[in-house]
C-alpha positions in Angstrom: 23.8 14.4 -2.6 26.5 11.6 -4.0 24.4 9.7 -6.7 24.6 7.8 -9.5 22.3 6.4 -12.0 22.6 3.4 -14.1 20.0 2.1 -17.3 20.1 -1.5 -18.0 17.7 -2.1 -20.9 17.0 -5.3 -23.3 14.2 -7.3 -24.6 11.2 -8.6 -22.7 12.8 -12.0 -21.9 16.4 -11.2 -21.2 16.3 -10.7 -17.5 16.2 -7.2 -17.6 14.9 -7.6 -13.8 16.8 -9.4 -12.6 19.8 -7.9 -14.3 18.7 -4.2 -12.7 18.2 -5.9 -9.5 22.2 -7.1 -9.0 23.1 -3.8 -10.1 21.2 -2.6 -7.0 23.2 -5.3 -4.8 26.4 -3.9 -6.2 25.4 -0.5 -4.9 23.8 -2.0 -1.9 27.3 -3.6 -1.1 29.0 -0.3 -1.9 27.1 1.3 0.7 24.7 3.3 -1.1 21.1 3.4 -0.4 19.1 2.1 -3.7 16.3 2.2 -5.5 14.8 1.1 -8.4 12.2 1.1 -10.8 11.4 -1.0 -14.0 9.6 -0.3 -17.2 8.1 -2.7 -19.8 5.6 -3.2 -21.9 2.4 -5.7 -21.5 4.6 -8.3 -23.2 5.5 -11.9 -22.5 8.5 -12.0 -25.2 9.7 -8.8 -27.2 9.4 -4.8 -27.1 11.9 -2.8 -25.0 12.5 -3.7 -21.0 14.5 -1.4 -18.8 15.5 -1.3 -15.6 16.4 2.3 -13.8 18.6 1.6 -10.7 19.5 5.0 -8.7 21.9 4.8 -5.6 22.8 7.8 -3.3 23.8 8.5 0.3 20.9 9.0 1.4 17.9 7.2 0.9 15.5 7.6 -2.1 12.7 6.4 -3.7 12.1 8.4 -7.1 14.3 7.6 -10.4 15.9 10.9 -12.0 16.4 12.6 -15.3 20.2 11.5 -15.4 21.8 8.4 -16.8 25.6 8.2 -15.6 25.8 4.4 -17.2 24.1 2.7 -19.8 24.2 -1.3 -19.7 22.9 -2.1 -23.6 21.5 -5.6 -24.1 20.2 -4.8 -27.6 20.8 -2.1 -30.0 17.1 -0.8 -29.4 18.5 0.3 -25.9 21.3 2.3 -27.4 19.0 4.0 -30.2 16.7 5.2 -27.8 18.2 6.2 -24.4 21.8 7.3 -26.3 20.5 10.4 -27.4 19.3 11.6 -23.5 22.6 11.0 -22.0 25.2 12.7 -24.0 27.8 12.3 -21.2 26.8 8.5 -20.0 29.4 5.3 -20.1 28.2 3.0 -22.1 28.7 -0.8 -22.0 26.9 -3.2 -24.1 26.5 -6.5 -25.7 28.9 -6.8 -28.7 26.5 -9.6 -30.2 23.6 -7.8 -30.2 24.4 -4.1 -30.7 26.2 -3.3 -34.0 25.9 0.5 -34.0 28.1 2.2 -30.6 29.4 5.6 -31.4 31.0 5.2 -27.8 31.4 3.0 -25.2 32.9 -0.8 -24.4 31.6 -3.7 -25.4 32.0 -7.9 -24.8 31.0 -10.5 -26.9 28.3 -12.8 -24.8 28.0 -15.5 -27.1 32.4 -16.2 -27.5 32.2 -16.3 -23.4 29.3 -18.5 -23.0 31.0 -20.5 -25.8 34.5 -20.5 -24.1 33.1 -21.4 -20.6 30.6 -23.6 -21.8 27.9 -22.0 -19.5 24.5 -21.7 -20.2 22.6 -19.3 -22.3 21.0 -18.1 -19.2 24.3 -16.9 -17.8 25.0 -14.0 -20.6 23.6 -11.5 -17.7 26.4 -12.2 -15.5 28.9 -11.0 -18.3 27.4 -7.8 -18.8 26.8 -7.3 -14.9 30.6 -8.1 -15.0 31.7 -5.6 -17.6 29.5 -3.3 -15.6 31.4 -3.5 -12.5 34.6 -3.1 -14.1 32.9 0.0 -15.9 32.4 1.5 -12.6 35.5 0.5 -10.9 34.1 -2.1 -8.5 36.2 -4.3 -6.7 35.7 -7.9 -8.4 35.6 -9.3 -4.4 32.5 -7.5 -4.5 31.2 -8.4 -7.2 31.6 -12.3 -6.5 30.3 -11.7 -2.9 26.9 -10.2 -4.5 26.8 -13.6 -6.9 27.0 -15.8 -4.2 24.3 -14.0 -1.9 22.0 -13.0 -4.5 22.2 -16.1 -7.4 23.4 -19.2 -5.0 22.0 -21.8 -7.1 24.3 -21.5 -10.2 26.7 -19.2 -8.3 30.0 -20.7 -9.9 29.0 -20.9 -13.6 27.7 -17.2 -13.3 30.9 -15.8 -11.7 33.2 -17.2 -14.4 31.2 -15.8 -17.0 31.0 -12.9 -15.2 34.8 -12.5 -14.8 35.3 -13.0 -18.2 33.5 -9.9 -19.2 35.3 -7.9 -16.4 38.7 -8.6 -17.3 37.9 -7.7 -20.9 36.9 -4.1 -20.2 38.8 -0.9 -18.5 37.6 1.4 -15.5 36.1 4.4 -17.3 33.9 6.3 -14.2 34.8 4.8 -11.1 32.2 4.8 -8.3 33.3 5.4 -5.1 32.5 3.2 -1.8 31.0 4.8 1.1 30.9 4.8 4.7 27.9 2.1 5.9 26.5 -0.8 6.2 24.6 -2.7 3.3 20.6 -2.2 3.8 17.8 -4.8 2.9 16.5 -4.6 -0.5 12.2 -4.8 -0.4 10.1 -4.4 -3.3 7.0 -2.2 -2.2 4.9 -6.1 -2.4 7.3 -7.8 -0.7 6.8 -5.3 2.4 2.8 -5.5 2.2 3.5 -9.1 1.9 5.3 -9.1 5.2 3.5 -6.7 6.9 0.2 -8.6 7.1 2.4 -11.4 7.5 3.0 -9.7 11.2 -0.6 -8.6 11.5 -0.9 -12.1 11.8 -2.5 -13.0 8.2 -3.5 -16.7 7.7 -4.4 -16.8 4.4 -3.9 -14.9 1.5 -5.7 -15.4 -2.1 -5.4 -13.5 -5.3 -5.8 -14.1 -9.2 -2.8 -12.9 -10.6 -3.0 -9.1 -11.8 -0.3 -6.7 -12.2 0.9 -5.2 -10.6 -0.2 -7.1 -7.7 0.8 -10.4 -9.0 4.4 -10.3 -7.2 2.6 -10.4 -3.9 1.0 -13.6 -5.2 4.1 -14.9 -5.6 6.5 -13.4 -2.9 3.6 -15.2 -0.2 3.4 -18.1 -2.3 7.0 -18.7 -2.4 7.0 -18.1 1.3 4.1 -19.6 2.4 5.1 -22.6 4.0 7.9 -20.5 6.5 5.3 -17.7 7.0 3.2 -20.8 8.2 -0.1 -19.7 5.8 -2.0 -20.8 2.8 -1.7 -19.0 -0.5 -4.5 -20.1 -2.8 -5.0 -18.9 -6.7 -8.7 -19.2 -7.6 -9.9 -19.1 -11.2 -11.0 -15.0 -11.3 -11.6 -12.2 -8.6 -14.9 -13.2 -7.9 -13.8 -16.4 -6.5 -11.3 -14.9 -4.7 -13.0 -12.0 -2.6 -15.9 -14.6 -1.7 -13.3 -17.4 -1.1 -11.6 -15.0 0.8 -14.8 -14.1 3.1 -15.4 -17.5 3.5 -11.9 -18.2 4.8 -12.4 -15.0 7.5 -15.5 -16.4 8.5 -14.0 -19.3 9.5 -11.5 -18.0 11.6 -8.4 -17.1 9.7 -6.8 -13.8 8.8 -7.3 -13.4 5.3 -6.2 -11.2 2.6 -6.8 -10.7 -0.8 -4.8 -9.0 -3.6 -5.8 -7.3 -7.1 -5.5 -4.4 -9.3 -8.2 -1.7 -10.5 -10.0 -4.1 -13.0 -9.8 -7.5 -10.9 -11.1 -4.9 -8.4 -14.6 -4.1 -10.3 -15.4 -8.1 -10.1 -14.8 -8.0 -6.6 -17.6 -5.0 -5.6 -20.1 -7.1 -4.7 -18.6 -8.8 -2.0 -17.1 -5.6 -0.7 -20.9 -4.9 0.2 -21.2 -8.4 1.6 -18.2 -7.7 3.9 -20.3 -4.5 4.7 -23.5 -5.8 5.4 -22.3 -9.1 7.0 -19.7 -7.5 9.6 -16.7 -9.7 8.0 -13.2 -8.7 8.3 -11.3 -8.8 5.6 -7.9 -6.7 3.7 -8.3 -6.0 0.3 -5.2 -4.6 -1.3 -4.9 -2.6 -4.4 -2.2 -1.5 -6.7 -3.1 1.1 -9.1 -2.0 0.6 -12.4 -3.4 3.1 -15.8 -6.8 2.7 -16.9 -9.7 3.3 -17.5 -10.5 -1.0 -18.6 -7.5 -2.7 -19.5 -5.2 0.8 -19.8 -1.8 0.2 -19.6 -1.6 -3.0 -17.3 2.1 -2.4 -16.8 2.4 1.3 -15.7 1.4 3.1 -12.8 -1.6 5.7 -11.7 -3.5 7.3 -8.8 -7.1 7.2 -10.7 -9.0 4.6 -8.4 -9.1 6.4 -5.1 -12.5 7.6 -5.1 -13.5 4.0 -6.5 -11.9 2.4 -3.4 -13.5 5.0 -1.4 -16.8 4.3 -2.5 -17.0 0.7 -3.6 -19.8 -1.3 -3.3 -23.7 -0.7 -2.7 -24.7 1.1 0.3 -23.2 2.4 3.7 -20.7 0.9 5.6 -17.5 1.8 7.3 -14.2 0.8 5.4 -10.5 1.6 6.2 -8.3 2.9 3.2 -4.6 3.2 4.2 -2.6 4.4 1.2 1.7 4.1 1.9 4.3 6.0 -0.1 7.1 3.5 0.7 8.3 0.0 2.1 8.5 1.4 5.6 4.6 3.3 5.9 3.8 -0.4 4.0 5.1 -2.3 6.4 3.7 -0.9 8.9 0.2 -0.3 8.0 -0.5 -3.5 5.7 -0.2 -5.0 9.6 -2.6 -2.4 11.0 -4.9 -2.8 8.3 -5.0 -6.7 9.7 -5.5 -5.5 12.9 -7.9 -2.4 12.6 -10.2 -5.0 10.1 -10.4 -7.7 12.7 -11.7 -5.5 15.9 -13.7 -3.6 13.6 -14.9 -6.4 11.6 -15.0 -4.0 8.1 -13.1 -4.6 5.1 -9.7 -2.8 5.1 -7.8 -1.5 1.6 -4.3 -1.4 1.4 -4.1 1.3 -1.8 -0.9 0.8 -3.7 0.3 1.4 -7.1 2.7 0.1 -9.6 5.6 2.2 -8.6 5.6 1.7 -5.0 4.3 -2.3 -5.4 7.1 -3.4 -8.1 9.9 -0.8 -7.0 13.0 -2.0 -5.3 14.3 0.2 -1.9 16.5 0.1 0.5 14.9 -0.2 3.9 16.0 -0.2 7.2 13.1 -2.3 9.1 15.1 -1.3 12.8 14.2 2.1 12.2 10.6 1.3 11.5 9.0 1.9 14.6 5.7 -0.1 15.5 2.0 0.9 15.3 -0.9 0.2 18.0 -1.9 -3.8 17.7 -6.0 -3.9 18.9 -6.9 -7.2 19.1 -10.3 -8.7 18.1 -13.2 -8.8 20.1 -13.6 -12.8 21.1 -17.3 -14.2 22.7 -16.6 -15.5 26.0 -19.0 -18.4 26.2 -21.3 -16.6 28.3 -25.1 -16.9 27.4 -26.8 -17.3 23.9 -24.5 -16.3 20.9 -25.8 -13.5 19.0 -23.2 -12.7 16.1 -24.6 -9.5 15.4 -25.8 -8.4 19.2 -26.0 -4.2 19.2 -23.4 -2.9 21.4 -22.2 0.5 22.7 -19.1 0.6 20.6 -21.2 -1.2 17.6 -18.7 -3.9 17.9 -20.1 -7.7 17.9 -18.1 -10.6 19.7 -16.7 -12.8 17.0 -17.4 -16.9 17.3 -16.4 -19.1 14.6 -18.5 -22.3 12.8 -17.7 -25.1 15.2 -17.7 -23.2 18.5 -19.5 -25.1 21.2 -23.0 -23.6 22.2 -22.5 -20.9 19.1 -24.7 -20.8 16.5 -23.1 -18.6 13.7 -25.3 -16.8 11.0 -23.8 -14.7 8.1 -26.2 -13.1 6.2 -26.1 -10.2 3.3 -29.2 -9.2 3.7 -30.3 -6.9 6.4 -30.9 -9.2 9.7 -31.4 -9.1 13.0 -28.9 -9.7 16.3 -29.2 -13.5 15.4 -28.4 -13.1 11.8 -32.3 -13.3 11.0 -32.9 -11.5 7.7 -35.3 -8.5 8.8 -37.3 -5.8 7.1 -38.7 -4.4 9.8 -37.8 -0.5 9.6 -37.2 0.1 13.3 -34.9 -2.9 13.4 -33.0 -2.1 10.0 -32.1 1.4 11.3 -31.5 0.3 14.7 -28.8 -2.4 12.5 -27.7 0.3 10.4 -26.9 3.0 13.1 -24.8 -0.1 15.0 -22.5 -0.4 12.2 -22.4 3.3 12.2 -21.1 3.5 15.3 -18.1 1.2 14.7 -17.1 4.1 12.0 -17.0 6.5 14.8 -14.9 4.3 17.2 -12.6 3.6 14.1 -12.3 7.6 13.6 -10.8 8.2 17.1 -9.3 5.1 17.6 -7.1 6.0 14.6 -6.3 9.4 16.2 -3.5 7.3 18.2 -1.7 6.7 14.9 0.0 8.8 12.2 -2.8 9.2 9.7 -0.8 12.1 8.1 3.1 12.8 7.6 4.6 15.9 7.7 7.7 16.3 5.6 10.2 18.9 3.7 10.3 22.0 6.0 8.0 21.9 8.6 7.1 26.1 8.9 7.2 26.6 5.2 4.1 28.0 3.9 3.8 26.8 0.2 3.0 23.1 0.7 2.9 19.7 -1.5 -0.3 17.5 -0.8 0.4 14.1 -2.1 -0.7 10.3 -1.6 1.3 7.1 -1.9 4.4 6.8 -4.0 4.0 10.2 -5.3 5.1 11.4 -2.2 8.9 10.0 -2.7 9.5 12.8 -5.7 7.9 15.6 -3.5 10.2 14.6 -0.6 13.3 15.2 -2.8 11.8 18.4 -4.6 10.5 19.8 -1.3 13.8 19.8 0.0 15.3 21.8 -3.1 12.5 24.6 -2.7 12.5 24.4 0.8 8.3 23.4 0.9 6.5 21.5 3.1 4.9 17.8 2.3 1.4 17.0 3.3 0.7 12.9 3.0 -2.7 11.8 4.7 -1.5 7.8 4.7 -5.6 7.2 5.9 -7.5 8.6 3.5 -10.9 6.7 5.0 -12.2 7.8 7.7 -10.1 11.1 6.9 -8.0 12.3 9.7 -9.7 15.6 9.8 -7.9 16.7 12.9 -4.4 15.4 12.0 -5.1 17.3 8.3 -5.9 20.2 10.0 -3.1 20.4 12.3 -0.4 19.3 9.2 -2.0 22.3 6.9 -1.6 24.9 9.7 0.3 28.0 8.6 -0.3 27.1 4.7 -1.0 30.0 2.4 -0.6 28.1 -0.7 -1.4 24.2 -1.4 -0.6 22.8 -4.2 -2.2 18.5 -5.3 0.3 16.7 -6.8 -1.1 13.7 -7.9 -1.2 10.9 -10.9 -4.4 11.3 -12.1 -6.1 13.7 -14.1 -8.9 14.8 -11.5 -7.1 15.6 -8.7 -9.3 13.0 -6.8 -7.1 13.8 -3.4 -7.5 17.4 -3.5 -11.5 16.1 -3.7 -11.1 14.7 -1.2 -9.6 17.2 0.8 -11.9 20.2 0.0 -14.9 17.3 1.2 -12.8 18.2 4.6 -12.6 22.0 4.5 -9.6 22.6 3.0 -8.6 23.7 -0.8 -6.1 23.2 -3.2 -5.5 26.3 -4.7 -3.4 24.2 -7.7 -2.7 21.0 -8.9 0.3 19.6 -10.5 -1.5 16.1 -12.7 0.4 13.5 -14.7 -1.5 10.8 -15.7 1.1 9.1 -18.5 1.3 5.9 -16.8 5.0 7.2 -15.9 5.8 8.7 -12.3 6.8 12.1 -11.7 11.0 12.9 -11.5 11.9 15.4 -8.9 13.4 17.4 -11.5 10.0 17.1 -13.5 7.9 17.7 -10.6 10.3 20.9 -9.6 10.1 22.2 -12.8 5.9 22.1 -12.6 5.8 23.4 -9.4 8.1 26.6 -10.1 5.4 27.2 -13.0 3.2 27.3 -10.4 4.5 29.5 -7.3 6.5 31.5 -9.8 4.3 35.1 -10.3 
């Protein structure tokens, strides 16, 4: 593989995203497929931001052990990441670092001074000197400025020239064949996808790292042709958000593991009341507050089992922008012919991480289409049918009279505690779990990876599976990913495990919640490989953990 890796790092404050993200561009532009991942602390202002931006030619999804550059905002950056990358160029910020046993530096402040830019603008000089670091052409670096910042694009580029012409190539990086792919943070797919499901409305209180879906929607809202609305906490919002399906309109709502808790209650009204509705979920460290800002695989069995009672529930769980995509839109779907709530089960590496995706490529999913009343005869919103699946009329239909009700109820919505009528209610919903089982059989509940034959395998789940794809293809071991992990695709697991003499759960948590899972379904991990540092798993981590393992 041709890669290189680049650290920008700074204060909280200083860009540092936006910084790492037109690094990515510059890569983007050079042909390289990118990714990248960010790192800060829960802090509005202060303590050490960095960025990790990784291109290769192929695509990737995982940040590495190595640093090939080092982009130093502050001298905090160069005292801490220095010392792991002995052989790294270094370029930094003259005003700001005062200690540089090696490297190139440009004084910010004397070429905002001299060009009479904004403050703002001191990125662009160090994305300049950058560039000239790495031997890119400065036609490409004034392209990226004008694509990616148009709104102060001429102010930025001299700034940004300034710096380049002050510094000297020192590791070029070489263009390759290709075009340049569309940049997606893991939200901003989600975002889209239910966006093609055919999502109305969306509403969420901000929580990381979900928040950038809040915003990526609401910045977009008014093309996507939807309403974005920001209650005052979670509660609001998952009962806001049933109200708004009830209604009529496609509706999703957006949190993390603790916004999550508040919203429990109205999971089970969703359950009880037959209300469709997407709940997504990015997994961040806890337990409580934990570490808002870093990422974890510890609330899967809480999703799984969320809320009072029995009821069916989908929980799709993608490892990229791609399986996003994808099933963030079949989540809409699935939810709205089943009439169940539907998880989208992210986490903070996949949600905030930057890829390069190729949405042509993509593929498409089944589309089922709700079930619609047809006029015909008295409305009965809850009538028992064969498949267990009501027609849906919404408040206002002529001739339909449209109870919701949490409590157990009849056909008509009548709250009921009658025992024969309660488990003749129950068993309907039942049955829609059953149709949603083999419906789902027509999709790809579980991907195969690495080498198909091999019989030492990775099981993974969401992001995690990015670093088992790259190490799996060192060792020469098969990936197991069940993307549905509710109902489980026991058939589609089976098949994918076939010819396994040795699994081994690699997941970030510290119960192995997915090989739980798993052996509910027949089939046993005989190891895990756990992390659960709020930090994701390297491929030259992960490879090292699993030789411990399959190594006698």
């Amino acid at each position: 593989m041709k890669e290189v890796s680049v650290l920008v790092g700074g204060r909280a404050g200083d860009g540092i995203n936006n910084a790492g993200a037109l690094v990515a561009q510059l890569f983007n532009h050079l042909g390289y497929y990118v990714y990248m991942y960010t790192d800060y602390p829960s802090l509005i202002r202060g303590g050490h931001n960095f960025a990790l931006i990784r291109a290769a030619d192929t695509p990737v999804g995982a940040y590495n052990d190595r640093i090939d550059y080092l982009v130093a905002l502050n001298q905090e950056t160069v005292t801490l990441h220095l010392p792991h990358c002995p052989d790294c160029t270094v370029v930094a910020n003259a005003d700001q670092v005062k200690s540089l046993p090696r490297g190139q530096t440009v004084s910010v402040n004397a070429i905002i001074k001299e060009e009479s830019a904004p403050p703002i603008t001191g990125n662009s000089a160090m994305i300049g000197a950058f560039a000239k670091s790495a031997g890119i052409s400065w036609e490409i670096v004034a392209e990226v400025f004008h694509r990616h910042m148009p709104k102060a694009a001429d102010e930025n580029i001299r700034v940004a020239k300034r710096a380049y012409d002050q510094v000297q190539t020192a590791r070029p990086v070489p263009a390759i064949p290709g075009p340049a792919h569309s940049l997606f943070s893991g939200n901003e797919a989600i975002g889209l996808g239910l966006v093609a499901g055919g999502l109305s409305a969306y509403i969420a209180y901000p929580m990381t790292p979900a928040s950038t879906l809040l915003h990526f929607l609401a910045g977009n809202a008014e093309r996507f042709g939807m309403k974005v609305i920001h209650p005052e906490n979670e509660i609001a919002v998952i009962l806001m958000g049933l109200g708004s399906a009830t209604a009529g309109a496609k509706t999703a709502v957006g949190t993390s593991g603790g916004g999550f808790c508040l919203m429990t209650e109205g999971v089970s009204f969703a359950g009880m009341a037959e209300i469709p509705i997407v709940i997504v979920v990015s997994q961040r460290t806890g337990p409580s507050t934990g570490l808002p800002t870093y990422t974890g695989q510890a609330d899967l069995q809480f999703v799984l089992h969320a809320g009072q009672g029995e009821f069916p529930r989908l929980v799709v769980a993608p490892a990229d922008p791609g399986e996003a995509y994808l099933w963030s839109a079949a989540a809409i779907h699935l939810s709205w012919k089943y009439q169940i709530p539907a998880f989208v089960l992210a986490d903070k590496t996949l949600s905030e991480g930057t890829y390069s995706v190729d949405y042509e490529k993509l593929g498409t999913l089944p589309a089922p289409t709700p079930v619609l009343w047809d006029g015909e005869g008295p409305y009965r919103r809850y009538l028992d049918t064969p498949t267990g699946i009501s027609s849906l009329a919404f408040p206002g239909r002529k001739d339909a009279v449209v109870k919701v009700n949490s409590y157990a109820h009849d056909e008509d919505g009548i709250t009921t505690e009658d025992a024969a009528l309660v488990t003749r209610m129950t068993e309907k919903r039942r049955r829609k779990e059953t149709g949603l089982r083999d419906e789902l059989n027509q999709y790809p509940c579980v991907s195969v990876r690495g080498t198909a034959d091999a019989t030492t395998a990775l099981l993974c789940w969401g992001s995690v599976r990015n670093a088992c794809d790259e190490m799996a293809a060192r060792l020469g071991l098969r990936v197991i990913q069940p993307v549905v992990l509710f109902p489980f695709p026991d058939q589609q697991f089976s098949a994918a495990c076939h010819g396994v003499k040795h699994l081994i759960a690699v997941e970030e948590n510290a119960t192995g919640q997915l090989a739980a899972l798993a052996r509910e379904h027949g089939v046993g991990a005989e190891a895990t490989i756990l992390k659960y540092d709020g930090r994701p798993f390297t491929p030259e981590e992960l490879a090292r953990r699993v030789q411990e393992v399959i190594t006698p």
